[in-house]
VOGU-3710 file (C-alpha; in Angstrom, 3 decimals, decimal comma):
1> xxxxxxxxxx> -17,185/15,390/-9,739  -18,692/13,617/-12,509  -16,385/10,802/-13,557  -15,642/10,293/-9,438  -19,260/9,275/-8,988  -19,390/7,272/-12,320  -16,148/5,303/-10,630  -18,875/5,032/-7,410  -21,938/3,915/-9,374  -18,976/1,024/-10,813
11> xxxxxxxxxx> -18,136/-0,032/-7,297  -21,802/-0,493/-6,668  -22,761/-2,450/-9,971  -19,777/-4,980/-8,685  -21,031/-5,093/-5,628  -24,494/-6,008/-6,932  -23,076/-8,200/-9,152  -20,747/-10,024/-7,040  -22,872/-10,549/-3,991  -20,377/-11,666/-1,088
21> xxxxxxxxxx> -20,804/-15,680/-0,498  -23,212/-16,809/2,585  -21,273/-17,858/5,493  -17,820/-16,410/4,747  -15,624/-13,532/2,623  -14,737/-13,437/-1,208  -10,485/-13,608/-1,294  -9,416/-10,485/-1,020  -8,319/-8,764/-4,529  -7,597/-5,511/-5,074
31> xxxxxxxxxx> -6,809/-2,902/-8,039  -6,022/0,499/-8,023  -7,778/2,056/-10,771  -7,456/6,114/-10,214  -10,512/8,525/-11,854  -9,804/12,560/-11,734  -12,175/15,232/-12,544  -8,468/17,478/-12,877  -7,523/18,555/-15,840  -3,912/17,444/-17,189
41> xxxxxxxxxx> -1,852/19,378/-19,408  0,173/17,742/-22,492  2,836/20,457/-22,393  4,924/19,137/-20,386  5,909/15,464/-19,325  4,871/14,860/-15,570  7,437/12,131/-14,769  9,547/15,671/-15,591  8,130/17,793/-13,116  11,100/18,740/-10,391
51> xxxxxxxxxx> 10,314/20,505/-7,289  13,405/22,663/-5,833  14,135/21,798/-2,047  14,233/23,942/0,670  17,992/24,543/1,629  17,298/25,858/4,865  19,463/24,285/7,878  16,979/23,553/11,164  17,592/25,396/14,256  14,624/26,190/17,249
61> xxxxxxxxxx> 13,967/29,725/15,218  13,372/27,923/12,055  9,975/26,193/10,095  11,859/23,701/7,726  14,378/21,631/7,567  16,799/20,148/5,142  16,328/15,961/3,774  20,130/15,327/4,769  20,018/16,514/8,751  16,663/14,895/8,879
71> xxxxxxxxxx> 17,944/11,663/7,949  21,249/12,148/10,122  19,513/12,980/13,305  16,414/11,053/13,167  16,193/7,057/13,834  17,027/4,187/11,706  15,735/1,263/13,009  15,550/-2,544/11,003  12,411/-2,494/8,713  10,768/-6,010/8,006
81> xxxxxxxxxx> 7,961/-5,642/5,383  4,821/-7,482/5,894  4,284/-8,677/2,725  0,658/-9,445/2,675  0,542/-5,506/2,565  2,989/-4,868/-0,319  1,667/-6,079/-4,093  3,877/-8,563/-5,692  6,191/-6,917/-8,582  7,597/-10,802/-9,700
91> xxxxxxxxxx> 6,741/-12,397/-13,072  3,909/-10,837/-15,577  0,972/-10,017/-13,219  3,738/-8,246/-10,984  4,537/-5,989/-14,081  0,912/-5,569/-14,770  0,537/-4,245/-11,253  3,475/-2,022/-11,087  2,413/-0,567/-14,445  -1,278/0,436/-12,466
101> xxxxxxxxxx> 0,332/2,095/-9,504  3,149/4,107/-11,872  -0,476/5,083/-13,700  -1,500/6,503/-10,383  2,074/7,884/-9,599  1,647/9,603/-13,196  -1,303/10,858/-12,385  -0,716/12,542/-9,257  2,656/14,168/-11,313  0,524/15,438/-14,047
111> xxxxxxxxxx> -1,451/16,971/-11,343  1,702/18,189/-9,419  2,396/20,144/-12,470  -0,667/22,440/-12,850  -1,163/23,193/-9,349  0,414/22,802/-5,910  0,288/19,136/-4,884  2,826/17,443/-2,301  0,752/16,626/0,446  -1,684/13,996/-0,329
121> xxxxxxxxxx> -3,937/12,491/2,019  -5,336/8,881/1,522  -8,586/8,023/2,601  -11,983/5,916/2,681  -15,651/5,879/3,538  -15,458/2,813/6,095  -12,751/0,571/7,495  -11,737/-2,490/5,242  -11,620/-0,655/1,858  -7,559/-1,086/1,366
131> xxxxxxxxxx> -6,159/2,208/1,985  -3,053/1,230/3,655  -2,058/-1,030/0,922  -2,804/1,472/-1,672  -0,756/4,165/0,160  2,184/1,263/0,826  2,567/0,841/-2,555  2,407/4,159/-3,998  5,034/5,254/-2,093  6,813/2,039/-3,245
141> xxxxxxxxxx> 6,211/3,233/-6,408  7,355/6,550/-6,529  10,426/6,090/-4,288  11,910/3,652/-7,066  12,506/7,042/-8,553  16,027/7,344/-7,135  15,607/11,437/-7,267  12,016/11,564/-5,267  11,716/11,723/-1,894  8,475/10,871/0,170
151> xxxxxxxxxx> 7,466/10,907/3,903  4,505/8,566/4,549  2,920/9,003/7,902  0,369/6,791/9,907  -2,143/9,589/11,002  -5,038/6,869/11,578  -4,120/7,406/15,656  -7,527/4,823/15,975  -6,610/1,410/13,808  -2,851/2,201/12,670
161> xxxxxxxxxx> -1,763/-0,271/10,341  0,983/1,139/8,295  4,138/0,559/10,381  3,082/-3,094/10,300  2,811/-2,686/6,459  6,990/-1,368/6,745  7,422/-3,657/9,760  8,847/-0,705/11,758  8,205/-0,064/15,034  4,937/2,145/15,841
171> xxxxxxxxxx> 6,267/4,147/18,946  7,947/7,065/18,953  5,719/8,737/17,036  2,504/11,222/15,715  1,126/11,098/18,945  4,148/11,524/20,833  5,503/14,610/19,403  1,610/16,005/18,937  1,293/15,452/22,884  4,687/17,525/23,201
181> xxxxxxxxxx> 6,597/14,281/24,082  9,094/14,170/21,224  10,424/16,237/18,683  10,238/15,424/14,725  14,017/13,923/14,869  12,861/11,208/17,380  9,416/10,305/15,641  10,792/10,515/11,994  11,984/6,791/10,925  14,571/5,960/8,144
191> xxxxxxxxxx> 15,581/2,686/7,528  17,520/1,044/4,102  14,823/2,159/2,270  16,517/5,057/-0,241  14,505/7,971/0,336  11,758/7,221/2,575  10,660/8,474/5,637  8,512/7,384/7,931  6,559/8,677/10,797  4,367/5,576/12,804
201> xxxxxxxxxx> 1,150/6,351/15,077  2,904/6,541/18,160  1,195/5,368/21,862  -2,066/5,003/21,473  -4,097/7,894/23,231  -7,627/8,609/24,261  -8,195/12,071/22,444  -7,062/11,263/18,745  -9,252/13,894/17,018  -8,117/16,753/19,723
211> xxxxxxxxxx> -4,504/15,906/18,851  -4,789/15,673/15,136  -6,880/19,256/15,309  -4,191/20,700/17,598  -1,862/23,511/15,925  0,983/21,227/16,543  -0,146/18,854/13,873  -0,040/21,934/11,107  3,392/23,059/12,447  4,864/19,688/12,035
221> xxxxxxxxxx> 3,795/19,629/8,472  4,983/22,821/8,055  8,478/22,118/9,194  9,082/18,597/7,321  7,538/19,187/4,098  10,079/21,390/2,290  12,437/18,332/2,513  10,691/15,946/0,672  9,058/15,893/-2,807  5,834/14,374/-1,588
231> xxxxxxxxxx> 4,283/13,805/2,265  1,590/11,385/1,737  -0,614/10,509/5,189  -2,797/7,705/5,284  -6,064/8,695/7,799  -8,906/6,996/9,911  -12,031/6,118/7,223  -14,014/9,501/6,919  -17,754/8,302/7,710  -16,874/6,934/11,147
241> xxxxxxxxxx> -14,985/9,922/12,499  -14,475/13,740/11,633  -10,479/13,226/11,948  -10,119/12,973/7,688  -12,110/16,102/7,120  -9,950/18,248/9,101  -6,647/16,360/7,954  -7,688/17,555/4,372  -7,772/21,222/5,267  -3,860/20,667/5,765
251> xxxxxxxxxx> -3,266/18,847/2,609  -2,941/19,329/-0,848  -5,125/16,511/-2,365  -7,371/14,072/-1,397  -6,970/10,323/-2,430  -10,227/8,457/-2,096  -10,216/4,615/-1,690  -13,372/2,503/-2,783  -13,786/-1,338/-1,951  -15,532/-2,070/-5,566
261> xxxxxxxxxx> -18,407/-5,101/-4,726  -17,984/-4,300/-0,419  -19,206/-0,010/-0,578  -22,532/0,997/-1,733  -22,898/3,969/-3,929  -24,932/5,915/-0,913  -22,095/5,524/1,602  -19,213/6,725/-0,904  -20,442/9,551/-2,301  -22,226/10,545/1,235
271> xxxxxxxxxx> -18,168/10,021/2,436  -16,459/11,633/-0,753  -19,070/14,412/-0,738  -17,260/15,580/2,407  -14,390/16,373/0,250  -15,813/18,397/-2,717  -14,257/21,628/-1,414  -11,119/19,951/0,044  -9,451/19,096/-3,193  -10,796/15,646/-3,553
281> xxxxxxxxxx> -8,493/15,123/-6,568  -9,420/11,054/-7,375  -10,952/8,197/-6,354  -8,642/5,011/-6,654  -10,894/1,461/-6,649  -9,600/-1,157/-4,894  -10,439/-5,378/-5,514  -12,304/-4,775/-8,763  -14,253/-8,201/-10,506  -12,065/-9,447/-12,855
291> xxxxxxxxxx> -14,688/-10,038/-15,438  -15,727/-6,066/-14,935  -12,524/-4,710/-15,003  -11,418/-3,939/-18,568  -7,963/-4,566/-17,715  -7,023/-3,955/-14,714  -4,826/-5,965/-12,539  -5,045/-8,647/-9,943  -3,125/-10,027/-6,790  -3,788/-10,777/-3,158
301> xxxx> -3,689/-8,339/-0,532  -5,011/-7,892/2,366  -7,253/-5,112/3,603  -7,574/-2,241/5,823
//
């Protein structure tokens, strides 16, 4: 856990040094700068790695299902991106920041390649730290792979933001089919968007944490993941509710988003701490001082 806290001790010495303004908010920045305590291995390229597929058709006896008859059966409705949500790729700062999140994309593929890692789940210590925007555009990222294949899901049932990040529509969907309302064709979204799926919050419901606990959340991981090459699920902040811990036990890896100059040390590592034996695998630091950030890259976004 070393170099995680050393990126936690940074986020604190910006936020020390960078005291917010009296009276109103610093424009929002962000940079994804990811720091793993895994080791990677220089054996073999991780932009190589290739996962085989499941092959297996669906049917009411069956725990997967095939990419293809997911995206025939499920819906396909218009997608219209919010762009305040989705980092710029245009001009030079644009190909400084798609260079960071292909880092982070690398990353999680070197990773991928030493151990089991497909289901990655993407959270913070508090609300307002960016984690929708840095799951957004990960997945942006890695989808412009044409042969990679990714299901994002909204499983923040409490502040959803992520279908307005796609511009999808939020209902049918988590909640629904977790309240035995709707199946995983009806919830699962696919829109022109080459290989991306998504799955929205769904209605909003009183008992979040019961549903997300509930054995119908594991099963529908269970049944979708063989078709894609990575499920990544963006959850409520960890220190405010128990409903990231117990997504965790269900993934892979752990994604941990700091606000550099907004989170004190205390509160992250109190919040990451949580994750020590859930395969906290990184800690990604979002709207880093430019004058601290020994390179790292720049643009306006807006946070979560």
């Amino acid at each position: 856990m070393s170099r995680i806290h050393e990126a936690l001790k940074r986020a604190e010495q910006e936020k020390a040094a960078n005291p917010r303004p009296a009276g109103g908010e610093q424009a929002p920045r962000a940079t994804a700068t990811p720091v793993y305590d895994q080791p990677v291995s220089s054996k073999r390229s991780a932009e190589e790695v290739v996962r085989p597929r499941q092959t297996e058709r669906f049917d009411e006896h069956s725990t997967t299902l095939r990419y293809e008859d997911l995206v025939a059966r499920c819906t396909h409705p218009e997608w219209k991106a919010d762009s305040t949500l989705r980092a710029s790729l245009a001009g030079e700062s644009g190909r400084v920041v798609g260079e960071r999140f292909r880092t982070l994309r690398s990353r999680l593929y070197q990773i991928a390649g030493m151990r089991s890692l497909r289901r990655v789940l993407i959270t913070s210590s508090t609300q307002g730290e960016g984690k929708t925007f840095i799951a957004t555009n990960l997945v942006r990222s890695i989808i412009r792979q044409a042969d990679k294949r990714v299901l994002l899901i909204d499983a923040d049932l409490r502040a959803p933001r992520l279908h307005t990040a796609l511009g999808a529509p939020s209902t049918l969907g988590l909640s629904d089919y977790l309240r035995g309302e709707a199946d995983e064709y009806r919830i699962v979204q696919n829109s022109e968007t080459p290989n991306l799926c998504f799955i929205p919050c769904g209605t909003r419901v009183s008992n979040p944490s019961e549903l997300l606990l509930s054995e119908r959340m594991r099963v529908l991981l269970d049944t979708v993941t063989p078709a894609f090459d990575w499920v990544i699920l963006d959850s409520p902040p960890s220190l405010p509710v128990h409903d990231a811990s117990s997504l965790a036990d269900l993934c892979d890896g752990v994604l941990f988003v700091v606000r550099a100059g907004e989170t004190s040390y205390e509160v992250a590592k109190k919040a990451a701490s949580e994750f020590r034996d859930k395969n906290l695998i990184g800690v990604v630091m979002n709207q880093v001082d430019k004058s601290q950030s020994r390179g790292d890259y720049y643009y306006n976004a807006e946070k979560k």
